[in-house]
DRENROLO-605421 format. One record per atom (N, C-alpha, C, O, CB): residue in three letters; z, y, x; residue number from 1. Coordinates in pm, whole numbers, always signed. Glycine has a CB too. Layout:
BEGIN
+-----+--------+--------+--------+-----+
|  aa |      w |      v |      u |   i |
+-----+--------+--------+--------+-----+
| ALA |      Z |      Y |      X | NUM |
...
+-----+--------+--------+--------+-----+
***
This chain:
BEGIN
+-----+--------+--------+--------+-----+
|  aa |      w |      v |      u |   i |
+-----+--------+--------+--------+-----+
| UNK |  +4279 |  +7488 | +11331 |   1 |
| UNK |  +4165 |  +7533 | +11251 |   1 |
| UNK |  +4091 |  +7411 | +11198 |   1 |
| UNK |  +4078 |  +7312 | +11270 |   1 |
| UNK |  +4071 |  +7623 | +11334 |   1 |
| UNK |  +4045 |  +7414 | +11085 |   2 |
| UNK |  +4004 |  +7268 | +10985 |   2 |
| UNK |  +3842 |  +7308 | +11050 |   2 |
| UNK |  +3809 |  +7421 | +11086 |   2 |
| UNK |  +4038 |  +7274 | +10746 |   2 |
| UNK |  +3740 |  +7169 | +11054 |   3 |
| UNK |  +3617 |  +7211 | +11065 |   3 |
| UNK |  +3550 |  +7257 | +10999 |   3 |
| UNK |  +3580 |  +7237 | +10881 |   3 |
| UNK |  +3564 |  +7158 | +11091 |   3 |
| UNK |  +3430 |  +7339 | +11022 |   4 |
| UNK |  +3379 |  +7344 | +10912 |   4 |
| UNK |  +3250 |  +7257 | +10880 |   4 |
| UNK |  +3180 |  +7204 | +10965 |   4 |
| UNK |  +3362 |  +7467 | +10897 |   4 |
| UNK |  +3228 |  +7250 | +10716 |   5 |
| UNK |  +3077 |  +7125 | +10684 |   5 |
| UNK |  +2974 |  +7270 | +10723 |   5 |
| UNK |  +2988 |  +7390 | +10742 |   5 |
| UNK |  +3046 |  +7029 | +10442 |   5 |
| UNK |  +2862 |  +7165 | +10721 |   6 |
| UNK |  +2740 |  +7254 | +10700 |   6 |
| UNK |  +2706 |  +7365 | +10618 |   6 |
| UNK |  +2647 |  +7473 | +10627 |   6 |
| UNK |  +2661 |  +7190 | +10670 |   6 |
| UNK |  +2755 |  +7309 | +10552 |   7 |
| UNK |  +2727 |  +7481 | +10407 |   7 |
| UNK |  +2813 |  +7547 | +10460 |   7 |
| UNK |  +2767 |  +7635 | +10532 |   7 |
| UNK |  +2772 |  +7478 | +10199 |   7 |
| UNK |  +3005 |  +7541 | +10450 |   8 |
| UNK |  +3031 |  +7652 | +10535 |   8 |
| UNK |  +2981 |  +7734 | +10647 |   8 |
| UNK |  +2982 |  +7857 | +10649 |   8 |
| UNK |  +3104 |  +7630 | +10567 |   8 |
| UNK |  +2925 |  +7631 | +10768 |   9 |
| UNK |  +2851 |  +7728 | +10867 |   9 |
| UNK |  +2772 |  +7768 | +10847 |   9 |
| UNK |  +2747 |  +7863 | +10921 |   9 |
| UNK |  +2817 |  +7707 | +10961 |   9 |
| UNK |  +2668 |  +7737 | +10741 |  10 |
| UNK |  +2545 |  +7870 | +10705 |  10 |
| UNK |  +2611 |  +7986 | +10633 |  10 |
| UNK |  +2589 |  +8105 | +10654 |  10 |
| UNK |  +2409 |  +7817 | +10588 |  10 |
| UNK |  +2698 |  +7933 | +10544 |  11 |
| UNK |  +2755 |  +8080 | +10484 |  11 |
| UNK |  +2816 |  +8162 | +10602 |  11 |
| UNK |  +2797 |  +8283 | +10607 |  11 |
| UNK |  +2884 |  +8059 | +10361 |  11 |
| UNK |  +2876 |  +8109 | +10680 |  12 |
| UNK |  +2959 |  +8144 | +10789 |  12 |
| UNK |  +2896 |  +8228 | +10864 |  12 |
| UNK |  +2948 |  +8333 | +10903 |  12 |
| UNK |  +3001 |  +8043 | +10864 |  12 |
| UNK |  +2714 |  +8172 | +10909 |  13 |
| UNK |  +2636 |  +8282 | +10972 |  13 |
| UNK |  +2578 |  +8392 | +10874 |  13 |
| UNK |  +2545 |  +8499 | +10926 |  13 |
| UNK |  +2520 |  +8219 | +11047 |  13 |
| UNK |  +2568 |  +8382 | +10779 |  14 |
| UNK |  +2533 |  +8462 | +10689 |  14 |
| UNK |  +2639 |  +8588 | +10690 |  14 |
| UNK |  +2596 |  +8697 | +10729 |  14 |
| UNK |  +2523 |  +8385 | +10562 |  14 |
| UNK |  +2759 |  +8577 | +10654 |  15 |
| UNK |  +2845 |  +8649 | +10671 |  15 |
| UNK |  +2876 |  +8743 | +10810 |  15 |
| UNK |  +2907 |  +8862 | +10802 |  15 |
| UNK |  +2926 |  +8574 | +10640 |  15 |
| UNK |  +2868 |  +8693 | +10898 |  16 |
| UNK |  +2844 |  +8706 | +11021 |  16 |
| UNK |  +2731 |  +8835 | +11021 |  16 |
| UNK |  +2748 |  +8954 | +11049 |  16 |
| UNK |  +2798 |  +8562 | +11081 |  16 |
| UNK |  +2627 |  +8772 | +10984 |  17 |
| UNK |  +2498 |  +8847 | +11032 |  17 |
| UNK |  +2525 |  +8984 | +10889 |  17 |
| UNK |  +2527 |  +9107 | +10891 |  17 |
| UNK |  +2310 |  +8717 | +11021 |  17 |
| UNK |  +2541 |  +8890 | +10788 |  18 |
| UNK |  +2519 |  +9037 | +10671 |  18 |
| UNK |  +2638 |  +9159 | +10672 |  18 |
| UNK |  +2625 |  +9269 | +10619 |  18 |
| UNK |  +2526 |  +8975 | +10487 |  18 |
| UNK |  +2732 |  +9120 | +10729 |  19 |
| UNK |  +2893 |  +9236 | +10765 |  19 |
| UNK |  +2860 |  +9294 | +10960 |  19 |
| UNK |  +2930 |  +9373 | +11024 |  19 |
| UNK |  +3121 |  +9080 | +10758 |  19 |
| UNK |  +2760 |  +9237 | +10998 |  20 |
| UNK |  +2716 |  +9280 | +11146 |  20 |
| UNK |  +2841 |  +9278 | +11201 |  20 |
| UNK |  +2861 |  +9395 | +11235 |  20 |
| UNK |  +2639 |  +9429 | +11169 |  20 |
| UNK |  +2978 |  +9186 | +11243 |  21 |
| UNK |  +3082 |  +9162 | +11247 |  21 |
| UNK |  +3027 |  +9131 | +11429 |  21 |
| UNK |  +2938 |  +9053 | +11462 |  21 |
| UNK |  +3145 |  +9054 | +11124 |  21 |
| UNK |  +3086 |  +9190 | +11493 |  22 |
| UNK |  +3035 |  +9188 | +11627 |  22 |
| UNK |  +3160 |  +9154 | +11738 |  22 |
| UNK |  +3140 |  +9133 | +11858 |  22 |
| UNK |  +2964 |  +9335 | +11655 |  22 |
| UNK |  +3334 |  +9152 | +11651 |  23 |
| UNK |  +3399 |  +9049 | +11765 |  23 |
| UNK |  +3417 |  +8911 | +11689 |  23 |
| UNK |  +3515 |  +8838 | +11702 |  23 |
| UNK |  +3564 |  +9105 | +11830 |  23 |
| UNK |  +3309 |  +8888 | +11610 |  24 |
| UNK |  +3416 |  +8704 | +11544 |  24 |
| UNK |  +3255 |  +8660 | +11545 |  24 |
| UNK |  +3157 |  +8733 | +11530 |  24 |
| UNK |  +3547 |  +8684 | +11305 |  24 |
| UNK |  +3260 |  +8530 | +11567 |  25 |
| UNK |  +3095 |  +8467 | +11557 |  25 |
| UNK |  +3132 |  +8363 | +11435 |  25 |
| UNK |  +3251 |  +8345 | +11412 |  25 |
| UNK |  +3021 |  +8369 | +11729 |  25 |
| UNK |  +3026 |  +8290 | +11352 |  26 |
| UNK |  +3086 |  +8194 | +11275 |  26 |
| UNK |  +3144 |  +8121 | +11291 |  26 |
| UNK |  +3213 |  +8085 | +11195 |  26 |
| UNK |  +3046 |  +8147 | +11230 |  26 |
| UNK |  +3156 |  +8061 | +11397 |  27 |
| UNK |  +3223 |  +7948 | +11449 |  27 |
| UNK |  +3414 |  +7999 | +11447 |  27 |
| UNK |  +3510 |  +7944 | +11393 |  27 |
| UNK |  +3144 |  +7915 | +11626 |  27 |
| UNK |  +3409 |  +8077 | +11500 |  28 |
| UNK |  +3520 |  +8171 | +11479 |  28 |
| UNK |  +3618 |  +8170 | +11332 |  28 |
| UNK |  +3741 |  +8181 | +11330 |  28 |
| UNK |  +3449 |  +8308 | +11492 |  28 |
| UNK |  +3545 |  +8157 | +11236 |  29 |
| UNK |  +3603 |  +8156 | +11134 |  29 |
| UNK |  +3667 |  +8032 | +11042 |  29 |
| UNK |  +3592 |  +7970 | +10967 |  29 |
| UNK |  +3528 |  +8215 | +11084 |  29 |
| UNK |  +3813 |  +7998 | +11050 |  30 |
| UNK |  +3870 |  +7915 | +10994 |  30 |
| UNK |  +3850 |  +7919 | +10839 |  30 |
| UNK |  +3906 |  +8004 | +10770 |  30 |
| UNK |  +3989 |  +7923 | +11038 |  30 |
| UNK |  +3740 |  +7790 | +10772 |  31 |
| UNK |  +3725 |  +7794 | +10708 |  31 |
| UNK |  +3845 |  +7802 | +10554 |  31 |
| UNK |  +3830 |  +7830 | +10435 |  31 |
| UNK |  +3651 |  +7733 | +10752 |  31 |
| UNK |  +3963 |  +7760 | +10642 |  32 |
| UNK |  +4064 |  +7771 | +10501 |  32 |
| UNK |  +4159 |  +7930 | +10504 |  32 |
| UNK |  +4243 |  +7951 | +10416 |  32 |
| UNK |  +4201 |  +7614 | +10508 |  32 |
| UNK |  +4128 |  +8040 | +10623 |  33 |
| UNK |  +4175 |  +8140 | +10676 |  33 |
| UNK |  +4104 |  +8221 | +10556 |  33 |
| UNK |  +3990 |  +8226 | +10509 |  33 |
| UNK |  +4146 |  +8165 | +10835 |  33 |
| UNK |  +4258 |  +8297 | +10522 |  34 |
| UNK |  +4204 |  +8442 | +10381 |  34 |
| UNK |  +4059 |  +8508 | +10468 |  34 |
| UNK |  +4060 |  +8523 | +10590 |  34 |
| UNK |  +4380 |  +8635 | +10356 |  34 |
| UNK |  +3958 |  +8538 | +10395 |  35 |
| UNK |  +3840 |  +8638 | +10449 |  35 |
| UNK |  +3952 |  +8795 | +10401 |  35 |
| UNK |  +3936 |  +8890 | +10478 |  35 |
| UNK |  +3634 |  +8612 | +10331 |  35 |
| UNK |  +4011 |  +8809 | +10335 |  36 |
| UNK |  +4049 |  +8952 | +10338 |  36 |
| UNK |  +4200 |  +8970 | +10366 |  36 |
| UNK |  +4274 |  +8873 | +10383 |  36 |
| UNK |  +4013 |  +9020 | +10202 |  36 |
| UNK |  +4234 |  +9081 | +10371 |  37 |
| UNK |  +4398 |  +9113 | +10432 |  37 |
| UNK |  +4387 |  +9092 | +10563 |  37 |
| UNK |  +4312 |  +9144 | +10645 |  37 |
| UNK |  +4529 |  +9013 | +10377 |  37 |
| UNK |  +4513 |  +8967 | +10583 |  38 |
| UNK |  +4556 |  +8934 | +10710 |  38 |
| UNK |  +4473 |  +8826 | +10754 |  38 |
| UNK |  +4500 |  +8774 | +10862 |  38 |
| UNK |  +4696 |  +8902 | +10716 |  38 |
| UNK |  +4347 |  +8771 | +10666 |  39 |
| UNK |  +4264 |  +8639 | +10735 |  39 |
| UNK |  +4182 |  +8774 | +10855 |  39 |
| UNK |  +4221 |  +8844 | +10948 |  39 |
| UNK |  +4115 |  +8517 | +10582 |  39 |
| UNK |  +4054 |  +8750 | +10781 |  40 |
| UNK |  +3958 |  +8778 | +10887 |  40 |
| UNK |  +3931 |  +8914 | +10872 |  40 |
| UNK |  +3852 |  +8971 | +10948 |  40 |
| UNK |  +3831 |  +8696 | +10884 |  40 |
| UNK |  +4019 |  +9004 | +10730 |  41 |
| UNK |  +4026 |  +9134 | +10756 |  41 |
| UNK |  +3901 |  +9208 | +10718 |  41 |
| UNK |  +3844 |  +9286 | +10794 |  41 |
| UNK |  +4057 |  +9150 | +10889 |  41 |
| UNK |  +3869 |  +9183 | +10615 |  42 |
| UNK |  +3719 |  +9228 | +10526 |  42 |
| UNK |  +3805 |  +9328 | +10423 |  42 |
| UNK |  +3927 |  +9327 | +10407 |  42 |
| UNK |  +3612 |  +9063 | +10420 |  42 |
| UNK |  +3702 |  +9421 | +10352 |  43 |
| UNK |  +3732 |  +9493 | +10255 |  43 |
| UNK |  +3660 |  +9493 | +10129 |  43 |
| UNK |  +3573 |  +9407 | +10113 |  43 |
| UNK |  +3736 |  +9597 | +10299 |  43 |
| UNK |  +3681 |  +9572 | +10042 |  44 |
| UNK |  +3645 |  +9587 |  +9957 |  44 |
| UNK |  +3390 |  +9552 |  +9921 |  44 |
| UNK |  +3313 |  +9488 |  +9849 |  44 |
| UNK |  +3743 |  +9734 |  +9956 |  44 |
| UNK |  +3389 |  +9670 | +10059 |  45 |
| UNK |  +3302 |  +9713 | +10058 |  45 |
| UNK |  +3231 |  +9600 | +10151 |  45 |
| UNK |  +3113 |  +9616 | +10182 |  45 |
| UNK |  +3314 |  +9846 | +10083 |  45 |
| UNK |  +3296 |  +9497 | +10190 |  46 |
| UNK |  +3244 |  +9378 | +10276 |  46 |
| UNK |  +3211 |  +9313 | +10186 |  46 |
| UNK |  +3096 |  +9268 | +10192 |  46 |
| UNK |  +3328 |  +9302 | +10370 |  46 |
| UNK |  +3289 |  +9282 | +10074 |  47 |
| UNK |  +3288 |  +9207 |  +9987 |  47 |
| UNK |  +3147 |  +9273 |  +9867 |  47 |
| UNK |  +3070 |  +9183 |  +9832 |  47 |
| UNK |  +3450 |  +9199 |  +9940 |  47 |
| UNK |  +3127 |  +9361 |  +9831 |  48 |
| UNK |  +2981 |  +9393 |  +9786 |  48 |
| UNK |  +2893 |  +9371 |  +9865 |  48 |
| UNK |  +2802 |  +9300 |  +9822 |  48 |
| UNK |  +2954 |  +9514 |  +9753 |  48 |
| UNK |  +2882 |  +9420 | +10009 |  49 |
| UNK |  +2715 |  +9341 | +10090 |  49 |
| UNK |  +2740 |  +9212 | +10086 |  49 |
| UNK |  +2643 |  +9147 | +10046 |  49 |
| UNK |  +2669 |  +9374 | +10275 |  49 |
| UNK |  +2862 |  +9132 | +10120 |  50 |
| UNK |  +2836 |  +8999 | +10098 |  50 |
| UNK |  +2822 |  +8924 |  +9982 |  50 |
| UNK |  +2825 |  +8802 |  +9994 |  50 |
| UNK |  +2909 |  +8947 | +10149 |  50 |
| UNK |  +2809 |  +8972 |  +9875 |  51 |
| UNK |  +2768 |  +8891 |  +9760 |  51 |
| UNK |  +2627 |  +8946 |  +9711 |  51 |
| UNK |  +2553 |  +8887 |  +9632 |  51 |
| UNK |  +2882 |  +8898 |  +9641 |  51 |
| UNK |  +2595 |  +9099 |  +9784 |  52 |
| UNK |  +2459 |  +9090 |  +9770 |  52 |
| UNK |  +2390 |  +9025 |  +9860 |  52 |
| UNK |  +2274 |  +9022 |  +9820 |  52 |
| UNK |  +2409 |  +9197 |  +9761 |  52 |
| UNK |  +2404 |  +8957 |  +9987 |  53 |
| UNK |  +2368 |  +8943 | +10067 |  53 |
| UNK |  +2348 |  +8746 | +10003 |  53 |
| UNK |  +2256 |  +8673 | +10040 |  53 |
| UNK |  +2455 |  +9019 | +10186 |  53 |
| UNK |  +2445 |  +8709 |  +9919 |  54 |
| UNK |  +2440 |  +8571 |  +9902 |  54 |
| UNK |  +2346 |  +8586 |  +9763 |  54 |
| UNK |  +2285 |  +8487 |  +9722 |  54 |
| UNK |  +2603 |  +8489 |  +9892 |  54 |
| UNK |  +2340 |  +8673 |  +9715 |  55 |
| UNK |  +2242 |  +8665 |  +9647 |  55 |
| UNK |  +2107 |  +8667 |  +9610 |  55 |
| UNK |  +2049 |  +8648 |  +9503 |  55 |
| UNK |  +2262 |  +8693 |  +9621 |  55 |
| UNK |  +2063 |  +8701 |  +9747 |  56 |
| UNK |  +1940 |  +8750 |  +9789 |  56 |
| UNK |  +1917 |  +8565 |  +9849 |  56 |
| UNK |  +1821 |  +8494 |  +9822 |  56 |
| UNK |  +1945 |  +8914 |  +9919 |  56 |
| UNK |  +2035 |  +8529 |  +9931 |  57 |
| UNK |  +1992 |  +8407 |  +9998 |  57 |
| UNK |  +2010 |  +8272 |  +9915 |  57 |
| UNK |  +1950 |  +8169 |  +9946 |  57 |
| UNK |  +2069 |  +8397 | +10127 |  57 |
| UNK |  +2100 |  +8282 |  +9803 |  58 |
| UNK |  +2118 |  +8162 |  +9757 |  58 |
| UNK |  +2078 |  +8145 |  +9579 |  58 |
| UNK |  +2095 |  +8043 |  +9512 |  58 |
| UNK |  +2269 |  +8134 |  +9798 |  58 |
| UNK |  +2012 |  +8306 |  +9522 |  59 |
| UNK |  +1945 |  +8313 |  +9396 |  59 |
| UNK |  +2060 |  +8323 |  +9313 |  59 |
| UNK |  +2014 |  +8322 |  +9199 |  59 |
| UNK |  +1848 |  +8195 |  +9360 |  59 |
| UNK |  +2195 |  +8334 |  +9305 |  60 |
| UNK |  +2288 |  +8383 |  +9178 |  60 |
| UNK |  +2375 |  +8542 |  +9196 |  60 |
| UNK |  +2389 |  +8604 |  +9301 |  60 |
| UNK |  +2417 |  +8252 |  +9157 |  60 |
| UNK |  +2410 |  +8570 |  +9100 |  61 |
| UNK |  +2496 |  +8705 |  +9120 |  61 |
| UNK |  +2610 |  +8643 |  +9136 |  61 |
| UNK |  +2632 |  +8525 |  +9106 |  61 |
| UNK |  +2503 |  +8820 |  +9001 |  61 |
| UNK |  +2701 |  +8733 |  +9192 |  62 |
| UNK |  +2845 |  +8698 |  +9207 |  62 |
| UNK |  +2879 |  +8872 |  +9149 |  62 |
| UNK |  +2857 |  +8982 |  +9200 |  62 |
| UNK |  +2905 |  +8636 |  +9400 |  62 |
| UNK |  +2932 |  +8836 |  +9044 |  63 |
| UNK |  +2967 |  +8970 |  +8908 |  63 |
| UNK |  +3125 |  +9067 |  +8994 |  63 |
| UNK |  +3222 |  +8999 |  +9025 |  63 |
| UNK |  +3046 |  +8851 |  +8678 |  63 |
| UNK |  +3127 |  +9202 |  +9019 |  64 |
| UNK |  +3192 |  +9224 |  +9096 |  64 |
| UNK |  +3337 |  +9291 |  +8984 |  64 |
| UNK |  +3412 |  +9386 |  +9009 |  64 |
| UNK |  +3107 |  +9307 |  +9207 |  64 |
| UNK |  +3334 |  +9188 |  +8845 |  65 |
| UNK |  +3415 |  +9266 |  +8759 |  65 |
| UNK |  +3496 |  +9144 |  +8722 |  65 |
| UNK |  +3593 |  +9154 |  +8647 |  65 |
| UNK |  +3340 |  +9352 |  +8636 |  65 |
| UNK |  +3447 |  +8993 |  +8789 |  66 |
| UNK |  +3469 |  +8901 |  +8724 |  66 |
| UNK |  +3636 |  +8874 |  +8810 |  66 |
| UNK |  +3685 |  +8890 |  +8921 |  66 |
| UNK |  +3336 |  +8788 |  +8727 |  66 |
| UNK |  +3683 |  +8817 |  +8652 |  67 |
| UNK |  +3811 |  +8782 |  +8755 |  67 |
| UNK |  +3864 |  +8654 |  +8804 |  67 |
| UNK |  +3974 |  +8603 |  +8781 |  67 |
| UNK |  +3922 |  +8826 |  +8704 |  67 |
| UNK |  +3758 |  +8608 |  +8880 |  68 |
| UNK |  +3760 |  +8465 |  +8922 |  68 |
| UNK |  +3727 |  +8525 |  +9081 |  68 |
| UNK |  +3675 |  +8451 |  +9164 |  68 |
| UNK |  +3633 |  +8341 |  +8834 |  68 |
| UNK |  +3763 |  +8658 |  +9108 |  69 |
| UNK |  +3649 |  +8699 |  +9250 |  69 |
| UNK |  +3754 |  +8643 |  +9344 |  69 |
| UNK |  +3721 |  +8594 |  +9451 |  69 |
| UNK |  +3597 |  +8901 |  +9291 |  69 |
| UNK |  +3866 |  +8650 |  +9307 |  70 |
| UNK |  +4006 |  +8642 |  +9441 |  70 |
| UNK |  +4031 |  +8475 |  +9459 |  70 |
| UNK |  +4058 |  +8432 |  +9571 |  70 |
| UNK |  +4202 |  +8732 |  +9371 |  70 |
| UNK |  +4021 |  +8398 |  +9360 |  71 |
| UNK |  +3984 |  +8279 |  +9393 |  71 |
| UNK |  +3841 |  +8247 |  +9477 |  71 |
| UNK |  +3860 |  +8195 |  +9587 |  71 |
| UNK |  +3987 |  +8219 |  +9273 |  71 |
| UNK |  +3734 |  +8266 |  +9450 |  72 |
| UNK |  +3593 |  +8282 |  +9515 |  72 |
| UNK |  +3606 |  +8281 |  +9659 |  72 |
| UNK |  +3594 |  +8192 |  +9744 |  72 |
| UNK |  +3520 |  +8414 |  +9475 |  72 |
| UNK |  +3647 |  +8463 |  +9663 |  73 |
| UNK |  +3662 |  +8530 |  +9785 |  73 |
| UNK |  +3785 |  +8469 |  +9884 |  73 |
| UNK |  +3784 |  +8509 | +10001 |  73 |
| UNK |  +3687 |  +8678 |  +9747 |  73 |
| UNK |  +3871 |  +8389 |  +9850 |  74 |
| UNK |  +3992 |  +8350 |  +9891 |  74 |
| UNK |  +3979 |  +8355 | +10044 |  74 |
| UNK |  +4053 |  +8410 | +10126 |  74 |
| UNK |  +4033 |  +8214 |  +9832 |  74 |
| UNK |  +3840 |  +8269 | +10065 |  75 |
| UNK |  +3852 |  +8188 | +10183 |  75 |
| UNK |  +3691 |  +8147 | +10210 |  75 |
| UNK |  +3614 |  +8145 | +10114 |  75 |
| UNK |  +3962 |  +8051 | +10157 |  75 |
| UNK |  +3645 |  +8115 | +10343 |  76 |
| UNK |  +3522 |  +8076 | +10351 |  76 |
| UNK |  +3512 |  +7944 | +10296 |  76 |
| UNK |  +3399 |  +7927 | +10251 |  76 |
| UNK |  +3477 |  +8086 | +10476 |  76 |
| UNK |  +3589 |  +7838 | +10283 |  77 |
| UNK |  +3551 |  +7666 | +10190 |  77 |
| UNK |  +3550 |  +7697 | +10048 |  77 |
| UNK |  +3481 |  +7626 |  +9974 |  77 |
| UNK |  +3690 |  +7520 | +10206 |  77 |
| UNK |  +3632 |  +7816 |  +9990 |  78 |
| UNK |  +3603 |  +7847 |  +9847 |  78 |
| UNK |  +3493 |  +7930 |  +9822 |  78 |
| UNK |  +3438 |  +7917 |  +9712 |  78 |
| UNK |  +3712 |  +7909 |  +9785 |  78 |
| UNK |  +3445 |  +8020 |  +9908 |  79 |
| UNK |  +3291 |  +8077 |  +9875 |  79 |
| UNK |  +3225 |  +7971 |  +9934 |  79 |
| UNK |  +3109 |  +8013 |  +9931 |  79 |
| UNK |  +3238 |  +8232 |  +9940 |  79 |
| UNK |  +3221 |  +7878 |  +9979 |  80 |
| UNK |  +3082 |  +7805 | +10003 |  80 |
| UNK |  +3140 |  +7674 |  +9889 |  80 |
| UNK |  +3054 |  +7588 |  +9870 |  80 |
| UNK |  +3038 |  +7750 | +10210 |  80 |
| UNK |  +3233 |  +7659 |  +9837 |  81 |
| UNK |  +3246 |  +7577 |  +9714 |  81 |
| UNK |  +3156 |  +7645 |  +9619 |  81 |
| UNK |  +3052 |  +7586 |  +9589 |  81 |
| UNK |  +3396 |  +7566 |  +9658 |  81 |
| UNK |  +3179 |  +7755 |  +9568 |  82 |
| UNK |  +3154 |  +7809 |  +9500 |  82 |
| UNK |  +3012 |  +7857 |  +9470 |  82 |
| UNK |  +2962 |  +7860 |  +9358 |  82 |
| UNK |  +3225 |  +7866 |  +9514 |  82 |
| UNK |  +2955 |  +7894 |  +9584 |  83 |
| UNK |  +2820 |  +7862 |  +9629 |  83 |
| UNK |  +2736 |  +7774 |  +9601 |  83 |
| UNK |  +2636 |  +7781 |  +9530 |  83 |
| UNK |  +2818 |  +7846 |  +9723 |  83 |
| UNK |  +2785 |  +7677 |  +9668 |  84 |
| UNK |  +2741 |  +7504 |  +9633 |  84 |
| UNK |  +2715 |  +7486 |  +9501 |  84 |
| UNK |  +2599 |  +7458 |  +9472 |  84 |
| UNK |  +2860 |  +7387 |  +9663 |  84 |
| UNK |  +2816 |  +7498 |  +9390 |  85 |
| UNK |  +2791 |  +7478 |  +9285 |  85 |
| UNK |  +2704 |  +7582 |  +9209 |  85 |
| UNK |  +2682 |  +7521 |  +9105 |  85 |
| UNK |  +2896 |  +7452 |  +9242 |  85 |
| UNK |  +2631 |  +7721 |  +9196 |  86 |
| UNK |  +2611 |  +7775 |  +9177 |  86 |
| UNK |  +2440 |  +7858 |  +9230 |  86 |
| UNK |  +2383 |  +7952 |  +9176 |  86 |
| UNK |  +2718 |  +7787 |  +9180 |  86 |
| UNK |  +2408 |  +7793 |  +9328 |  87 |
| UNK |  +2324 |  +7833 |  +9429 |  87 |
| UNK |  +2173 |  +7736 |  +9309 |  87 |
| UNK |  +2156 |  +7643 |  +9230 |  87 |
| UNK |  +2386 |  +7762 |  +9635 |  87 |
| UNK |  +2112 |  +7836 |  +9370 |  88 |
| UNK |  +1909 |  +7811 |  +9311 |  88 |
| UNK |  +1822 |  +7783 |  +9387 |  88 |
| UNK |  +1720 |  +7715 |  +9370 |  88 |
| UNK |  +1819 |  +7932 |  +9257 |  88 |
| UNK |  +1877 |  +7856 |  +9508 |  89 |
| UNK |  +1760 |  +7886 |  +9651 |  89 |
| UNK |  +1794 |  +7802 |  +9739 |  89 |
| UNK |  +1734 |  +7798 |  +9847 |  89 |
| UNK |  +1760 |  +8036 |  +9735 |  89 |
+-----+--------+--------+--------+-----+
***
């Protein structure tokens, strides 16, 4: 498992806390591991609270039509890339 930087682990608890995910803690989560399918096993509907949930915390929308979402969503180092560059708050 690769470490994770700082921004990953805040997104990491964020995710954590905003999916109320109660067997994986952030630390838990391999930042280069798929968040959906066979990574950490999120859905559709994980994936809407968590981009409202980053939006509330980091001031941008993440557009749920755009088709850049499966790159984004790939992985926790590509949403907190993605983040990073994009974030207000």
């Amino acid at each position: 498992m690769s470490q994770q930087t700082p921004a990953e682990r805040e997104l990491a608890v964020l995710l954590v806390e905003a999916l109320n995910l109660e067997t994986v803690t952030a630390e838990d989560i391999d930042p280069e591991a798929a968040l959906f399918g066979e990574g950490l096993g999120l859905d559709s509907i994980d994936a809407l609270e968590l981009a409202l949930a980053i939006s509330k915390r980091y001031g941008f929308q993440l557009r749920s039509d755009s088709e850049q979402n499966r790159r984004i969503f790939a992985s926790l180092r590509a949403l907190s890339a993605h983040v990073e560059q994009h974030r207000t708050a």
